[in-house]
C-alpha positions in Angstrom: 10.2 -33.3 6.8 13.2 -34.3 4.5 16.9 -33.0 4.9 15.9 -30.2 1.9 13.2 -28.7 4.1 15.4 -28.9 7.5 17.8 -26.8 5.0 15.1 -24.4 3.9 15.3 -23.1 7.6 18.1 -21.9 7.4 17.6 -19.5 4.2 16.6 -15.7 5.4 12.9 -15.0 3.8 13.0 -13.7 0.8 10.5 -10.7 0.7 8.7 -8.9 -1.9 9.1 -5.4 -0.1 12.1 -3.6 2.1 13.0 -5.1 5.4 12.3 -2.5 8.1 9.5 -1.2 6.2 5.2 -1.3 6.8 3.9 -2.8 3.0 0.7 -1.7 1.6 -0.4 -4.7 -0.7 -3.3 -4.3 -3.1 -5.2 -7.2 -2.6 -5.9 -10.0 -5.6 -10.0 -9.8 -6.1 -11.3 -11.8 -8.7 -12.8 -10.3 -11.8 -12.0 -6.5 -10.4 -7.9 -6.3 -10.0 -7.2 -7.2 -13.7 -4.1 -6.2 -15.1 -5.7 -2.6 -16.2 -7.1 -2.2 -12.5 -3.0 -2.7 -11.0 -1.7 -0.4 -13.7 -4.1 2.7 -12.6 -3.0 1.5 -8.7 0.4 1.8 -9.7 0.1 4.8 -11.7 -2.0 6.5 -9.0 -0.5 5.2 -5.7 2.1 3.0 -5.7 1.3 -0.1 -4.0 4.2 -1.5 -1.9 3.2 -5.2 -3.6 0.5 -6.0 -6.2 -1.2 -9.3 -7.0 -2.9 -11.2 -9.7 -6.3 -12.4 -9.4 -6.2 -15.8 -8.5 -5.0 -18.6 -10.9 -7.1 -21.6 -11.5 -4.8 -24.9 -11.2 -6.5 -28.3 -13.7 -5.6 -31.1 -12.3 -6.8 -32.5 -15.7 -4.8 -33.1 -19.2 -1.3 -31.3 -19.1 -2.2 -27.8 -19.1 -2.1 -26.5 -15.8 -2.5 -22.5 -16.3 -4.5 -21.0 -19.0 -2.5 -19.5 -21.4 -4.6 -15.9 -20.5 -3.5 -16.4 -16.9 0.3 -17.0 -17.9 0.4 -13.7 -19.8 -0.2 -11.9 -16.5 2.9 -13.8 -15.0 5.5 -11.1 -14.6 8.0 -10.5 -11.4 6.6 -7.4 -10.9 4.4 -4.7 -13.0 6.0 -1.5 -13.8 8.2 -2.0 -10.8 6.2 -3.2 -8.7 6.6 -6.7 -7.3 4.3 -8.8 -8.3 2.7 -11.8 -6.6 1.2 -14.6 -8.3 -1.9 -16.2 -6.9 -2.5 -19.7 -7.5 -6.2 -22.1 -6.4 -6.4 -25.3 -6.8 -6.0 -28.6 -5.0 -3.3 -31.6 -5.1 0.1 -31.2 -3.8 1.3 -32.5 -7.3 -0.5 -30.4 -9.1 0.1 -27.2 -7.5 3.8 -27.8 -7.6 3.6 -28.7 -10.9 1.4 -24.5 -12.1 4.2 -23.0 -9.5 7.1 -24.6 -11.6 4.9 -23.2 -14.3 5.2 -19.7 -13.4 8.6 -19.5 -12.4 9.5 -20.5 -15.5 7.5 -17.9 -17.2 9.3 -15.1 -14.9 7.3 -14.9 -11.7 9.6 -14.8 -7.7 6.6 -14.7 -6.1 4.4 -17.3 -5.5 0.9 -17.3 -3.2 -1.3 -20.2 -2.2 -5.0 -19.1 -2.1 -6.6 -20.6 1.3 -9.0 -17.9 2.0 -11.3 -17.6 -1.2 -15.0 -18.7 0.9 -16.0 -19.8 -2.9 -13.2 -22.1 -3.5 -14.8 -25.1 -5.4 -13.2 -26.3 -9.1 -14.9 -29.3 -10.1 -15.5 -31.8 -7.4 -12.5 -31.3 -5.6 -12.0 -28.5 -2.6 -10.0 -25.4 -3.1 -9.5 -22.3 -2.1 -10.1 -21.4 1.6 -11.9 -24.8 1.0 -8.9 -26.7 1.8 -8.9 -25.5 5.7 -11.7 -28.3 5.7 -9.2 -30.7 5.2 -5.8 -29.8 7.0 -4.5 -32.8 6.4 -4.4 -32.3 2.6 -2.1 -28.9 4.1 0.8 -31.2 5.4 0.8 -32.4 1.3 0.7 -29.5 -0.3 2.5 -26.8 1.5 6.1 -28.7 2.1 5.7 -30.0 -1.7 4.9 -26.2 -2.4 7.9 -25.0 -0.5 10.0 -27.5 -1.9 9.2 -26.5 -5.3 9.2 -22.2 -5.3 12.7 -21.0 -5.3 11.5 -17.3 -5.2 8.9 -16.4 -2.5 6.4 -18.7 -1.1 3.2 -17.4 0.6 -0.4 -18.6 1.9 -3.2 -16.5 2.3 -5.6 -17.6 4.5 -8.9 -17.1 6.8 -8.9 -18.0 10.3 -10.3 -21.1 9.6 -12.8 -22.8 7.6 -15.8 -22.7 10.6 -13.1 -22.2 13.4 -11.3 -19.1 14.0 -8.9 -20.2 16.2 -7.6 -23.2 13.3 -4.8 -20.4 11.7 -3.2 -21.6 15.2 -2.9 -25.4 14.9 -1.8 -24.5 11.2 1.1 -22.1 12.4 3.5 -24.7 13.1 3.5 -26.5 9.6 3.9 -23.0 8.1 7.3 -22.4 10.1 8.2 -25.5 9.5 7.7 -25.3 5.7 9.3 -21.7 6.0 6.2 -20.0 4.7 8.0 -16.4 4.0 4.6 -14.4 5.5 1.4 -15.0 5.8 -1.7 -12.5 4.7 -4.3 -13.4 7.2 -8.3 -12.3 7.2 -9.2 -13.1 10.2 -12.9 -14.3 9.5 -13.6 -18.2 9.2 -14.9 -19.5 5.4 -18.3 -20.1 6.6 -18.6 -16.3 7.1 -18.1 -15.3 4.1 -18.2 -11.6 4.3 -21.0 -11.6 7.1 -19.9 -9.4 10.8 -16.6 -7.8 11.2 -12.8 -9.2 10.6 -11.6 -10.1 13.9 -8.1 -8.4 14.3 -7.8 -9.7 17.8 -6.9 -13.2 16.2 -4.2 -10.9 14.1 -2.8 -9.8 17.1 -2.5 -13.6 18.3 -1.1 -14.6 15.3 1.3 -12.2 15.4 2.3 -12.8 19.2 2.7 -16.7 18.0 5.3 -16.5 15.3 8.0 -14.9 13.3 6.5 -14.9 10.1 5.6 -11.9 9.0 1.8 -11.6 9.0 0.2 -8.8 6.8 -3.4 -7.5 8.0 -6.4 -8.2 5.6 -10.0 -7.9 6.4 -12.2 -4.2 6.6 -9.6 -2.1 6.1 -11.7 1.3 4.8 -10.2 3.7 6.4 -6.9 5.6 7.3 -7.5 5.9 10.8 -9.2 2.3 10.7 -6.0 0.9 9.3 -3.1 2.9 11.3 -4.8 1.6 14.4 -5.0 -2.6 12.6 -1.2 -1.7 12.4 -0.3 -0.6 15.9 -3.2 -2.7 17.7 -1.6 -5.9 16.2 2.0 -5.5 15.6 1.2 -6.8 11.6 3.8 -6.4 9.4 2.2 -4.6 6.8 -1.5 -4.3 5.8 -3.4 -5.9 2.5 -6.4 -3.3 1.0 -8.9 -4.8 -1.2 -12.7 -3.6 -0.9 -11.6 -0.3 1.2 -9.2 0.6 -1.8 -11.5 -0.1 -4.8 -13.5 2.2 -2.7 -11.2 4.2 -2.4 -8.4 4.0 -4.7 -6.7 7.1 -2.7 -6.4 5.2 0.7 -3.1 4.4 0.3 -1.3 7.3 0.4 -3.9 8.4 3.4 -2.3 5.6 5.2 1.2 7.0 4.7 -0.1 10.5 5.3 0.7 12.4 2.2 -3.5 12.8 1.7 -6.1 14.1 4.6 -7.2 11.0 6.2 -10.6 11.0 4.7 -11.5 12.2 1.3 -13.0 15.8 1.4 -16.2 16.8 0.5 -15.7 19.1 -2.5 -13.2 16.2 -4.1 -16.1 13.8 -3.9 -17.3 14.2 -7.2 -14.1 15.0 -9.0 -12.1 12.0 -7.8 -15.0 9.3 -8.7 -15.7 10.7 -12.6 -11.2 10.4 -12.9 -11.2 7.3 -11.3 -14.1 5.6 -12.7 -12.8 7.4 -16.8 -9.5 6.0 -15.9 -10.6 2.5 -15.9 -13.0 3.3 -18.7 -9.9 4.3 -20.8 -8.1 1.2 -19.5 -10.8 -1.5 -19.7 -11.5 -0.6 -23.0 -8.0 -1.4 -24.6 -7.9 -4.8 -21.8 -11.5 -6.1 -22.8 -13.6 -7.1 -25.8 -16.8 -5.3 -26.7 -18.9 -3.2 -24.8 -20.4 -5.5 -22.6 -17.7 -6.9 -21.3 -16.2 -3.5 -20.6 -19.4 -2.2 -18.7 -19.6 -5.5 -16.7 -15.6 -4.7 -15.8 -16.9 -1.1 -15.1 -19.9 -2.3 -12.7 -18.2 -4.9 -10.7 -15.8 -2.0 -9.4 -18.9 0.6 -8.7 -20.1 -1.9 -7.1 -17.7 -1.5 -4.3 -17.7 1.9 -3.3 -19.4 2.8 -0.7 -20.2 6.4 -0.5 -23.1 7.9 1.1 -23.1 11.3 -0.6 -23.1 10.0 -3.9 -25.6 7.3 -3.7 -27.8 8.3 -6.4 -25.2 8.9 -8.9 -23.7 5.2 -7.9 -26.5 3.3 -8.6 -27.3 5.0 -11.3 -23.6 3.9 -12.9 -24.9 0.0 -11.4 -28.0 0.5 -13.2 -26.6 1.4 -16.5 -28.0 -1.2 -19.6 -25.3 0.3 -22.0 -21.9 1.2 -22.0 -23.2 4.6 -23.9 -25.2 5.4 -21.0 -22.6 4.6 -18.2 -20.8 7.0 -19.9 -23.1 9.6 -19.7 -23.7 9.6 -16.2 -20.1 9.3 -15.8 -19.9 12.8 -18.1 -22.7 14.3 -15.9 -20.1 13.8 -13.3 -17.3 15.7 -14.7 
């Protein structure tokens, strides 16, 4: 490492949330926590730390960022800090989109090594890359070097070996990674079994940077004991919350830990109206709004209200989503 990086050790880590507290991070899913989707989260709950869907890095032509994906560049959303997600591959290029967004106001910056679809072009990205470590000892010091604000990696456990995250931990302190969002399932999984939260609980036990929870977090109780099984410093809700959009302030215990039967109903027609409201000032036409619409019923998982859910999925119009969404209410 040069003389900069030695000096980078020395600098405290910069974080997006309060020292001494437990964050609760909405987590960046493609196509589903759009700008509209944060804004209801922030309205409703509060997330301790928002992020943006991933941004695709070019390596081609001079452009590295969209211009749709610099218009979500912000250093935080209503107040809430936001971090800025970035997928692609090169160690020049990447540097190059995290300049990029600095510049356009973001302080925090996130690598994207989990993503089990990360493919742009010909090249690897995504959680991709843990196929090729060595391409890691490019990118993250040349990444580190470049974000003055926060720098962070989210990551699986490996790409077809959980137990990679621990030959990777010592490039990441060395780099001063500021914390680490781990899902502790390898790339090859995909989704398939159960997150493996023992590896967390290694992690954690291995080194000082912070390391925030992700992987089937659905539940209050299944989250408060992620927390205290692992020693994590915080805990990153993505499928659980679309779910469930009230889970956060279950896990800080201002709501009963699970939602009650009687507010089934109620709290799926006002979340799901919400977003309609929302989606249809974000989006263009009807069909993209009902496509927004599906892709977040899609992800809530609810027994009792089967019928009505896959009714919503079925939908062929936006008029008749809204219907069934009326018979709701």
């Amino acid at each position: 490492m040069s003389n900069a990086s030695d000096n980078m050790l020395n600098t405290p880590a910069r974080l997006p949330w309060k020292r001494g507290t437990t964050p609760l991070m909405l987590a960046p899913m493609q196509g589903v926590t759009n700008r509209a989707t944060r804004a209801l989260f922030i309205d409703w709950v509060r997330p301790d730390v928002v992020f943006s869907e991933f941004m695709r890095v070019s390596a081609v032509g001079r452009k590295r960022l969209a211009k749709s994906d610099l218009r979500d560049v912000a250093a935080s959303e209503q107040g809430t800090p936001l971090v800025v997600q970035l997928v692609g591959h090169g160690h020049d290029t990447l540097s190059a989109a995290a300049k990029v967004v600095e510049a356009v106001g973001a302080e925090h910056v996130n690598l994207n090594l989990g993503c089990p679809y990360g493919r742009m072009t010909t090249s690897a990205t995504g959680g991709k890359l843990l196929q090729t470590p060595h391409a890691l000892e490019k990118i993250v010091p040349e990444l580190r070097r470049s974000i003055t604000g926060t720098f962070s990696i989210k990551l699986r456990a490996g790409y077809d070996d959980p137990n990679q995250i621990f030959d990777l931990l010592p490039l990441f302190a060395e780099c001063n990674v500021d914390f680490l969002i781990l899902h502790p399932r390898t790339v090859i999984q995909e989704y398939a079994g159960n997150a493996d939260h023992t590896i967390t609980a290694k992690v954690v036990r291995k080194t000082r940077i912070p390391i925030i929870a992700n992987g089937d977090i659905r539940s209050a109780a299944g989250g408060l004991r992620i927390l205290h099984e692992t020693g994590a410093a915080g805990l990153m809700l993505g499928r659980g919350a679309i779910s469930d959009p009230l889970l956060f302030e279950r896990l800080r215990g201002n709501l009963p830990a699970a939602i009650q039967p009687e507010e089934r109903t109620a709290t799926l027609y006002r979340y799901l109206h919400s977003l309609l409201e929302r989606y249809q000032t974000l989006f263009c036409g009807e069909a993209q709004v009902l496509s927004k619409l599906k892709g977040v019923v899609l992800f809530i998982c609810d027994p009792e209200l089967d019928p009505q859910l896959i009714g919503l999925r079925k939908a062929k119009t936006l008029q008749n989503f809204t219907k069934l969404l009326d018979d709701l209410g």
